[in-house]
C-alpha positions in Angstrom: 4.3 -21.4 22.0 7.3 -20.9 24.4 9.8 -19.3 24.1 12.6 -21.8 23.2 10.2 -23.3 20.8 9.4 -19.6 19.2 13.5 -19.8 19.2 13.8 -22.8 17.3 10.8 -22.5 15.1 12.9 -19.5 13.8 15.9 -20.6 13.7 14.6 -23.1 11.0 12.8 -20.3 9.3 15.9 -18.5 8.8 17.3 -21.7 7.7 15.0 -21.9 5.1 15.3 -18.6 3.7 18.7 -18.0 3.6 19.4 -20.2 0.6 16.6 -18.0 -1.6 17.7 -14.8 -1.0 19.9 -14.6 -3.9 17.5 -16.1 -6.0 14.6 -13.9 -5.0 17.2 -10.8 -5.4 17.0 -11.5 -9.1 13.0 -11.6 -9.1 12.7 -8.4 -7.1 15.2 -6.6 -9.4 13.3 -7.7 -12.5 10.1 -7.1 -11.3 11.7 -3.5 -10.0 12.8 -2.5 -13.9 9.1 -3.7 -15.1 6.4 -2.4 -13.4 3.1 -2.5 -14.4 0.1 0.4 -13.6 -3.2 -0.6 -11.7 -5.2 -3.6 -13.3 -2.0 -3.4 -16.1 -0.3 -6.0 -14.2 0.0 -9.0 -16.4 3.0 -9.7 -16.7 3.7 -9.8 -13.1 0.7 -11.7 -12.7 1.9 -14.6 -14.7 5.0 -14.1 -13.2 4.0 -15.1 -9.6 1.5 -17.6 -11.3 3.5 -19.4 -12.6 5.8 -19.5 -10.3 3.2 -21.0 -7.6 2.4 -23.6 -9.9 5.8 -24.7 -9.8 5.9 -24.6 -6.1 2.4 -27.3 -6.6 0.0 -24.4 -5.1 -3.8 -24.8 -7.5 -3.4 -21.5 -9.0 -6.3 -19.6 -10.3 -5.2 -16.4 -12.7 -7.5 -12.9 -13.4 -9.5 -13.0 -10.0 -11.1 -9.3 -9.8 -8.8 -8.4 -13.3 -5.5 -8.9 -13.0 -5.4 -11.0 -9.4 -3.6 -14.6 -8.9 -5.0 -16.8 -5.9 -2.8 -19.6 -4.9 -3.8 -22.9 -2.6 -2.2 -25.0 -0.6 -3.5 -27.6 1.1 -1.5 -29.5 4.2 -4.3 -31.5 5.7 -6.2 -30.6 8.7 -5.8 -27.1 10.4 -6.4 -23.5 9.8 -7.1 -21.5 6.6 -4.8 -18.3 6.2 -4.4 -15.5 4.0 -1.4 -14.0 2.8 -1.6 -11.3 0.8 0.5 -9.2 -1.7 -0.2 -6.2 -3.5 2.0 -5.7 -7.2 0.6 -2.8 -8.9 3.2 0.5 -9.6 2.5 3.7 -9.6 3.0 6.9 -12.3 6.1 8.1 -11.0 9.2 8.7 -13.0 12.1 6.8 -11.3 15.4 8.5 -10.2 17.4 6.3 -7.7 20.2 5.5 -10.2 19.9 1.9 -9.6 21.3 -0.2 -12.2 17.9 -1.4 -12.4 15.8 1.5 -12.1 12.4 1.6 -14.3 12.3 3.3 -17.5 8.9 2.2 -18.2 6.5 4.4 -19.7 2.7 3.6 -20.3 -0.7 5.1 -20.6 -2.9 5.9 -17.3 -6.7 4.9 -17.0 -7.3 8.5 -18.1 -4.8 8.0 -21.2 -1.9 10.0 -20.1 1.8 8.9 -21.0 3.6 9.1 -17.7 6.3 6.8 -16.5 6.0 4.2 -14.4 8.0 2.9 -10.6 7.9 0.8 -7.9 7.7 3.6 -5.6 6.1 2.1 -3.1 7.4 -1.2 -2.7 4.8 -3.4 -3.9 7.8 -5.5 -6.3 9.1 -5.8 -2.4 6.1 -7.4 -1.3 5.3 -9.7 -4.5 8.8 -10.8 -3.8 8.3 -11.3 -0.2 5.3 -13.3 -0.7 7.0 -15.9 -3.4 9.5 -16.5 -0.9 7.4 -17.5 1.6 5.3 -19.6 -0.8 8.1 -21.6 -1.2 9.3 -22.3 2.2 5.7 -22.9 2.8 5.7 -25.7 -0.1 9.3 -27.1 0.5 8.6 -27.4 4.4 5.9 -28.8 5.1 6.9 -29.8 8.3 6.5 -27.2 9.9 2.6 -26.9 9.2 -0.5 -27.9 8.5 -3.7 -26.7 7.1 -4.5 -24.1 4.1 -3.1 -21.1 3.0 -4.0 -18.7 0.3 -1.8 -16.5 -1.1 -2.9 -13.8 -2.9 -1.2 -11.4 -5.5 -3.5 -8.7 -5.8 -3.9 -5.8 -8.5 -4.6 -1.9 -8.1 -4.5 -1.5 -4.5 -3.2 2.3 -5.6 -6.9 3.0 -6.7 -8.2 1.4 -3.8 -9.9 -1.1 -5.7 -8.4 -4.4 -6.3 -9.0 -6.2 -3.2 -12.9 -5.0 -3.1 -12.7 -6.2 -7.0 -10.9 -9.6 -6.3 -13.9 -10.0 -3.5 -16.8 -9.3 -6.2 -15.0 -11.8 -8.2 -16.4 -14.5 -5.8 -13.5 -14.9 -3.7 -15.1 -16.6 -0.9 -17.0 -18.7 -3.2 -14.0 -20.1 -4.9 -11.3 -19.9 -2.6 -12.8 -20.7 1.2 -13.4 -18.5 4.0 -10.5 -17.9 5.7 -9.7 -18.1 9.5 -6.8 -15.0 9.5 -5.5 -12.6 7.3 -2.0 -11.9 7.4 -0.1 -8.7 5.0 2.8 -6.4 5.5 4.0 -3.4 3.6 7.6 -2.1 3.1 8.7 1.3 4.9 10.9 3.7 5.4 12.2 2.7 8.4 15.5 0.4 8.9 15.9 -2.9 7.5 15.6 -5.6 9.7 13.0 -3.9 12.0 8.7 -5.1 12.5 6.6 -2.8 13.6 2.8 -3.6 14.4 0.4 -1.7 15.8 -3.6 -2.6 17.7 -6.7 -1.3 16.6 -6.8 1.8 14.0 -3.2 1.9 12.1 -3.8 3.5 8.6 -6.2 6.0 7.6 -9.2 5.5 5.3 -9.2 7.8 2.4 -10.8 9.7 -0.1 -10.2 10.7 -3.4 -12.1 13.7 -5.3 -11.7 15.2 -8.6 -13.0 19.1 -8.5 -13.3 20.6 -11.7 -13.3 24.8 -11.2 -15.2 26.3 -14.2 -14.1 29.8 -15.3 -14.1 31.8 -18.4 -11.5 31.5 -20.6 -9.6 34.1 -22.8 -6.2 36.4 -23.8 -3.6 36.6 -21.3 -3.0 40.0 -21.8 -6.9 41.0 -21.3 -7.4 39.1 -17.6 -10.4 41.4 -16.6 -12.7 39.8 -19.9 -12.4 36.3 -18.3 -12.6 33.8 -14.7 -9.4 33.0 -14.5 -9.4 29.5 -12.9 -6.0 29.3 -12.7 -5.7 32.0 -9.8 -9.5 30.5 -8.2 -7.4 26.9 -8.0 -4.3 28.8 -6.3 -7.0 30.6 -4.1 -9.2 27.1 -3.7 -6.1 25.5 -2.8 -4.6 27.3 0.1 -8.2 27.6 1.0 -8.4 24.0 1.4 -5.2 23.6 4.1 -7.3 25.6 6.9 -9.5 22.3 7.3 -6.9 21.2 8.8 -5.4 23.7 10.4 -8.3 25.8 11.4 -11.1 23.6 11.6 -10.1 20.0 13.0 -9.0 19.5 16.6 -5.3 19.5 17.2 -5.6 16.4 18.6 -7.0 14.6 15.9 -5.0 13.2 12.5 -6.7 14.8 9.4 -4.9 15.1 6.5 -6.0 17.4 3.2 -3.1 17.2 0.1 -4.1 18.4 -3.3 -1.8 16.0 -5.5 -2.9 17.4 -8.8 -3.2 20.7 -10.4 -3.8 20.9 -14.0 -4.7 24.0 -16.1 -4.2 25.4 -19.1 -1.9 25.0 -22.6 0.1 28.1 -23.3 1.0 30.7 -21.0 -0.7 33.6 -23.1 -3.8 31.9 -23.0 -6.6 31.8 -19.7 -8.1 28.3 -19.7 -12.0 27.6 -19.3 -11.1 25.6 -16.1 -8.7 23.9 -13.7 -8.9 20.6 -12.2 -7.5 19.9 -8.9 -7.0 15.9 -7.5 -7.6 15.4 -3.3 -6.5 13.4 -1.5 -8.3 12.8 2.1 -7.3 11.2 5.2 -9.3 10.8 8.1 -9.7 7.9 11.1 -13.3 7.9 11.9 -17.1 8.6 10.3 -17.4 11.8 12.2 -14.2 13.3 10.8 -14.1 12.4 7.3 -18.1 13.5 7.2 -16.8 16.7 8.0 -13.6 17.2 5.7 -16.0 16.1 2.9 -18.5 19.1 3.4 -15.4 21.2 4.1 -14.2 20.5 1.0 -17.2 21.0 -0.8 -18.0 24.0 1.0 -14.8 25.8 0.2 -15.0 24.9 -3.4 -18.3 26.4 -3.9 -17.5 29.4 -1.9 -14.6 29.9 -3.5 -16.1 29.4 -7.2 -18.9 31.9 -6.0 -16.3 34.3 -4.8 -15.0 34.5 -8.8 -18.1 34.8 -10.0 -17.8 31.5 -11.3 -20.4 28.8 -12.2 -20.9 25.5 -9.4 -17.7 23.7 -9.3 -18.4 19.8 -10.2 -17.0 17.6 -7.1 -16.5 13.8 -8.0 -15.6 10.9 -6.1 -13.0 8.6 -7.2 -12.8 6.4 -4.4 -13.1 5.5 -0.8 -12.4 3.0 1.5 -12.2 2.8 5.4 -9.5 2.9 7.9 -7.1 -0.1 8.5 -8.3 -1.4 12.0 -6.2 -4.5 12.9 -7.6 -6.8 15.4 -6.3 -6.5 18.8 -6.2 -10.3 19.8 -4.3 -11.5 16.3 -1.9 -8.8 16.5 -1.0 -9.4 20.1 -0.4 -12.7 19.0 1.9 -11.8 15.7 3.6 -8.9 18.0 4.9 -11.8 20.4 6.3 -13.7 18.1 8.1 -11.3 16.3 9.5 -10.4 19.4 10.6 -13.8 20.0 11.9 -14.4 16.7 13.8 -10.7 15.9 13.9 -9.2 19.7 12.4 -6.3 21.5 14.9 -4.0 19.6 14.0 -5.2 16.1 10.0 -5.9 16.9 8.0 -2.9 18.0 4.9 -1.0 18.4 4.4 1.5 15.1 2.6 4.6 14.7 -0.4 5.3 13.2 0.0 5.5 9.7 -1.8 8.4 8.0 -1.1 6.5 4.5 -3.5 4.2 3.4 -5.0 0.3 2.4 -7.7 -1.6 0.7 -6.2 -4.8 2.5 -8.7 -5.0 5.3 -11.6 -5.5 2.4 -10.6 -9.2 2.7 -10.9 -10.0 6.2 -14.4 -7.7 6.2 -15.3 -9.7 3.9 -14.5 -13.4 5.6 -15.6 -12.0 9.0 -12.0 -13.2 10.3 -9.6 -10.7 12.1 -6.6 -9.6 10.3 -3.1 -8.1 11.3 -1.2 -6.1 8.8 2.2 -4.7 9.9 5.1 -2.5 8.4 8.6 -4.3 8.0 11.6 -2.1 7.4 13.7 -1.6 4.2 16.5 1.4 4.8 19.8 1.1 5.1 20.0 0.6 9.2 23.4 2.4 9.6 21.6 5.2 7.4 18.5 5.5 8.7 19.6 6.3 12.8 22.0 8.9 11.4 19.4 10.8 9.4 17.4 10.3 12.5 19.9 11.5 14.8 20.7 14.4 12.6 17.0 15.0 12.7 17.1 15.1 9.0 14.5 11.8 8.1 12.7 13.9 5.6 15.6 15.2 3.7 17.7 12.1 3.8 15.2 8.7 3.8 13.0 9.0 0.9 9.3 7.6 1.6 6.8 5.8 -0.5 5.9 7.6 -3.9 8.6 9.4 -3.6 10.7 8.8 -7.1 13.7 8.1 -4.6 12.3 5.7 -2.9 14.1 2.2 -3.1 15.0 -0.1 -0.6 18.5 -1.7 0.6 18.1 -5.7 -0.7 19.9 -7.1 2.1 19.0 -7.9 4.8 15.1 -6.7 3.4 14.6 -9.7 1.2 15.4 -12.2 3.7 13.7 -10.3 7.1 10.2 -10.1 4.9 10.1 -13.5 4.4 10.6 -14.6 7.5 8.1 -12.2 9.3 5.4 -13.7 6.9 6.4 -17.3 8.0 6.6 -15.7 11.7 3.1 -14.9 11.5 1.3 -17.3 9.4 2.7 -20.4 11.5 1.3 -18.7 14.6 -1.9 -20.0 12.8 -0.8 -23.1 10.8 2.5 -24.3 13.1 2.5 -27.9 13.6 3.7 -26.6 17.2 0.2 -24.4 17.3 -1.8 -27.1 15.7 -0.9 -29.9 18.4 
C-alpha cells in the first residue's frame, strides 16, 4: 500500500472510531469496576458475547472455560486473528477513580483477596469490541475472515493453551495471521513494536521450606523457616547478579512470602511464590537448577528436611515474526507517524498469546500501544522519575488516561488487521 492510500485508509479508520469512543468509554469503565479472576470471567464473557452477536459475528461461548470466539465472514480473502485477553488480577485497587474496583472474590487456592484491572486487560476487551464493530459496520474496507477472540486466564499462563485444547483450530479455522496488543505505561497515543524475541517466557514455582515449629521465646528448640525464607530469598537475587552474564536479561522476583499466624509462634514452614524470566532454553535451564540448588542448600544449611519445589506454570518467550511485524510497523508509521510509531524494548514481562499462532503455524505480531497521560509521562521522564511517578502493570495504581487511549487502540487493531484483509491489500 502507498503511502497516500495508507493516508486515506486511516483517515477513514479514524472516521469510524471517533463516533464510538464515548460509547466504548462506558464499557471500559463498567468492565473497570467488575472484574473477574482467571477462568472467573463470566460475566465479561457474555458481555463481549453478546455484544458480537449484535454486531452479526457467529459467536461461540466457553471455548477452553470461560473463552468467547467470534466470526466474521466477508467473502474471499485472508483469515486473521484478533485477540483479547479479560481476566483481572488479585490486586486491591487504589487510583481513586470514580470507578475504581471494590471487588472481592476467592482465588483458585481459596483466598479472599480483592480484585483490579491492573493490567489493562478491561483496556484491551474494550479495544477489541471496538474494532469488531467497525469491522462489521464497514465492510468496505475488507474482505475475508476474522476471528476475534476474548480469551480467559492469560495471568496463569493458561488460557490461550486451554482455548487451543478446546479444539480451536478444529472449530474455528486455521488462521493466516495473528494480530494482539497490550496496554503500557508509556504515553497515550504512541505504538511500539518490536522483531523477533519481545517478552520473556516465564516460570512460576511454589517452594515450600520445611522447618520445625515451636514457642517464640524458645527459638533454639525449632527450624525456624521464617528466617531460612529471609536467608533463601536474598540467596535467590545472586542468580542474577552473580551468576548470569551482564549482558543477558534474567529476571528472579520472589512475589510471595507466606509464614506463620501469631508472632509468638515459629511456624512448621514458609512458602515462597517465583517468578522467572528468561529469553532462551539455555538460560532458563540454568535459573531453574539455580533455584533449586539454592533452595536445597539453603534448607541443608538449617538443618532442615528437602525443600518441595513445584511448578505452576510455564510458557516460552514472545517471538514476533520479523516479516509480519515489518509489515504492521509500516503502517503504523503511516497512519500515526515516526514520532507516535516506534521500535519498543524488549519486554521482560510476559504472554501466553503466541500459543495461538504456534498452534496455526502462521506468524503473529503482538505490539504495546500506550495509555499515560502524554504531557505526564515526558515530565516524569525528563525528571527521570518514571518509576516513582507512572505506575506500571500490577501495580494497584495502575490506570490509564481514557482519551485519546480508547480511540488510538482501536485504530491500531484496524491498522494492522487490514494490512491482511484491506480491500486495497486484497486487490
Amino acid at each position: 500500500m502507498g503511502i497516500d492510500e495508507a493516508q486515506m485508509t486511516y483517515e477513514t479508520i479514524a472516521g469510524a472510531v471517533a463516533p464510538l469512543v464515548d460509547e466504548l468509554a462506558e464499557l471500559y469503565e463498567d468492565l473497570h469496576a467488575n472484574p473477574e479472576l482467571s477462568m472467573q470471567e463470566t460475566r465479561t464473557s457474555e458481555i463481549a458475547a453478546t455484544r458480537l452477536e449484535s454486531l452479526g459475528y457467529e459467536v461461540t461461548r466457553g471455548v477452553g472455560g470461560t473463552g468467547v470466539v467470534g466470526v466474521l465472514s466477508n467473502g474471499e480473502g485472508p483469515r486473521v486473528l484478533l485477540r483479547a485477553d479479560m481476566d483481572a488480577l488479585p490486586v486491591v485497587e487504589d487510583t481513586g477513580l470514580a470507578y475504581a474496583s471494590k471487588v472481592r472474590a476467592r482465588d483458585q487456592e481459596g483466598n479472599d483477596v480483592g480484585v483490579a484491572h491492573a493490567c489493562g486487560h478491561d483496556m484491551h476487551v474494550t479495544w477489541m469490541m471496538g474494532a469488531a464493530q467497525v469491522l462489521s459496520e464497514h465492510r468496505e474496507l475488507w474482505g475475508g475472515t476474522v476471528l476475534i477472540v476474548i480469551q480467559p486466564a492469560e495471568e496463569l499462563g493458561a488460557g490461550a493453551q486451554a482455548m487451543i485444547e478446546d479444539n480451536f483450530l478444529e472449530r474455528f479455522g486455521t488462521p493466516d495471521v495473528c494480530l494482539g496488543q497490550h496496554l503500557a505505561p508509556a504515553p497515550a497515543g504512541w505504538v511500539l513494536t518490536r522483531q523477533g524475541p519481545a517478552m520473556a517466557g516465564a516460570d512460576g514455582l511454589r517452594v515450600t521450606l520445611n522447618g520445625r515449629g515451636g514457642h517464640g521465646s524458645t527459638p533454639e528448640r525449632t527450624i525456624d523457616p521464617a528466617v531460612m525464607a529471609a536467608s533463601t530469598i536474598m540467596k535467590l537475587q545472586t542468580i542474577t547478579s552473580r551468576e548470569t552474564p551482564a549482558h543477558e536479561p534474567v529476571v528472579v522476583t520472589v512475589g510471595h512470602v507466606r509464614v506463620g499466624t501469631k508472632e509468638n509462634i515459629i511456624s512448621e514452614k514458609a512458602e515462597l511464590g517465583i517468578s522467572i524470566r528468561t529469553f532462551d532454553e539455555a538460560a532458563r535451564a540454568r535459573v531453574l537448577e539455580a533455584v533449586e540448588r539454592i533452595c536445597h542448600g539453603e534448607a541443608h544449611s538449617f538443618g532442615a528436611p528437602d525443600p518441595i519445589v513445584e511448578p505452576l506454570h510455564s510458557f516460552p518467550p514472545l517471538v514476533n515474526d520479523p516479516g509480519a511485524t515489518a509489515v504492521v510497523a509500516k503502517a503504523f508509521v503511516a497512519a500515526f507517524g515516526h514520532e507516535r510509531a516506534m521500535e519498543g524494548p524488549q519486554a521482560m514481562g510476559s504472554e501466553d498469546f503466541s500459543f495461538f499462532a504456534k498452534a496455526a503455524g502462521c506468524p503473529s505480531v503482538f505490539w504495546f500501544t500506550g495509555g499515560h497521560d502524554p504531557d505526564a509521562w515526558i515530565a516524569a521522564f525528563n525528571a527521570n522519575r518514571l518509576a516513582e511517578e507512572v505506575p506500571f502493570n500490577h501495580s494497584p495504581q495502575f490506570a490509564p488516561v481514557q482519551h485519546p487511549t480508547i480511540g488510538h487502540g482501536v485504530e491500531c487493531l484496524l491498522v494492522a488487521a487490514l494490512e491482511w484483509i484491506g480491500t486495497e491489500n486484497a486487490s
